[in-house]
C-alpha positions in Angstrom: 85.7 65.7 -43.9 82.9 64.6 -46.0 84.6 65.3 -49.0 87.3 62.4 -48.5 84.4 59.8 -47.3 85.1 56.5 -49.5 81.1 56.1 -50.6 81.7 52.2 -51.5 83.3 51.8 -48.0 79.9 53.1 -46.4 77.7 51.0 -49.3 79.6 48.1 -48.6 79.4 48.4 -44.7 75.8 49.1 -44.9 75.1 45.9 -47.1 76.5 43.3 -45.0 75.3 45.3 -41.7 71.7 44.4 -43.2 71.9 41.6 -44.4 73.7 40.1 -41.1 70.4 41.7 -40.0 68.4 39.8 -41.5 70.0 36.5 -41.5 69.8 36.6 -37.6 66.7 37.5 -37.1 65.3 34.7 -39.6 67.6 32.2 -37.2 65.8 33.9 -34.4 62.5 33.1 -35.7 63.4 29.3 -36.2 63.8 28.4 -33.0 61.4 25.6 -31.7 58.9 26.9 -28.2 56.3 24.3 -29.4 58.0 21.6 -27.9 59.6 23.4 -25.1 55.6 24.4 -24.2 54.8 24.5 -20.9 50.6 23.6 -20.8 50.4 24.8 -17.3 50.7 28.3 -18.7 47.2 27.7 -20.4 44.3 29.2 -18.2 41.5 26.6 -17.5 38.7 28.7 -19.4 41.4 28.6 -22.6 41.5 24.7 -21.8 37.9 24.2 -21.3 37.0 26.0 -24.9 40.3 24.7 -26.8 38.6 20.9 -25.6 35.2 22.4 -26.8 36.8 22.9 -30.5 39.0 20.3 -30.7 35.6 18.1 -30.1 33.8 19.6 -33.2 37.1 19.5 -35.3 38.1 22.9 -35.2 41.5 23.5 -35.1 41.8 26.4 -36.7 39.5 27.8 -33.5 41.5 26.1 -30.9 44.5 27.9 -32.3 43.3 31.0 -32.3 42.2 30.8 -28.2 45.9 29.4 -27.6 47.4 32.1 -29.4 45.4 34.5 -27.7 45.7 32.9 -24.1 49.5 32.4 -24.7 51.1 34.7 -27.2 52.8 31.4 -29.0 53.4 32.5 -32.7 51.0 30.6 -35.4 53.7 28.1 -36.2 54.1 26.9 -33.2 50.3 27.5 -32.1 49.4 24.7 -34.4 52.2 22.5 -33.4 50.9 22.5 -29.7 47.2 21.8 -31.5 48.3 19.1 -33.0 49.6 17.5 -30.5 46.7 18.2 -28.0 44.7 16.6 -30.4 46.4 13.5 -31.2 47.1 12.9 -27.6 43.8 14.9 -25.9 45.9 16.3 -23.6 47.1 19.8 -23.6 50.1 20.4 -25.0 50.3 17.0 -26.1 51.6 15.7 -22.9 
């Protein structure tokens, strides 16, 4: 049975299984949770140091304890920072 299997059919199959792949996980990745954040999910000790280094101006910091309170990705990490700083309350609320 091998010996009548079209080769191109399978290459052809295998490219556009991939690359469907990939296109929908990229679309996946796009979607926006910053602003669909809920700030209640923060614990108050992540509050109380995210506060701390948004007052000495570092957001880099404050990221890093909301991703690791949270699990938000980096992207939208910084998005919820942003906000939370421009607004001083979490989430940007």
């Amino acid at each position: 049975m091998l010996q009548h299997l079209d080769w191109t059919m399978v290459a052809w199959t295998a490219a556009v299984f991939v690359s469907g792949y990939f296109l929908g996980s990229r679309r996946a990745r796009t979607s926006d949770h910053a602003s669909n954040f809920d700030a209640t999910t923060i614990s108050p000790v992540a509050r109380s140091r995210i506060d701390q280094a948004l007052a000495k101006d570092a957001k880099i910091e404050a990221i890093r304890i909301l991703r690791a309170d949270t699990g938000l990705g980096l992207k939208d990490a910084k998005q919820v920072i942003d906000r939370w700083d421009a607004s001083g309350k979490p989430g940007g609320a």
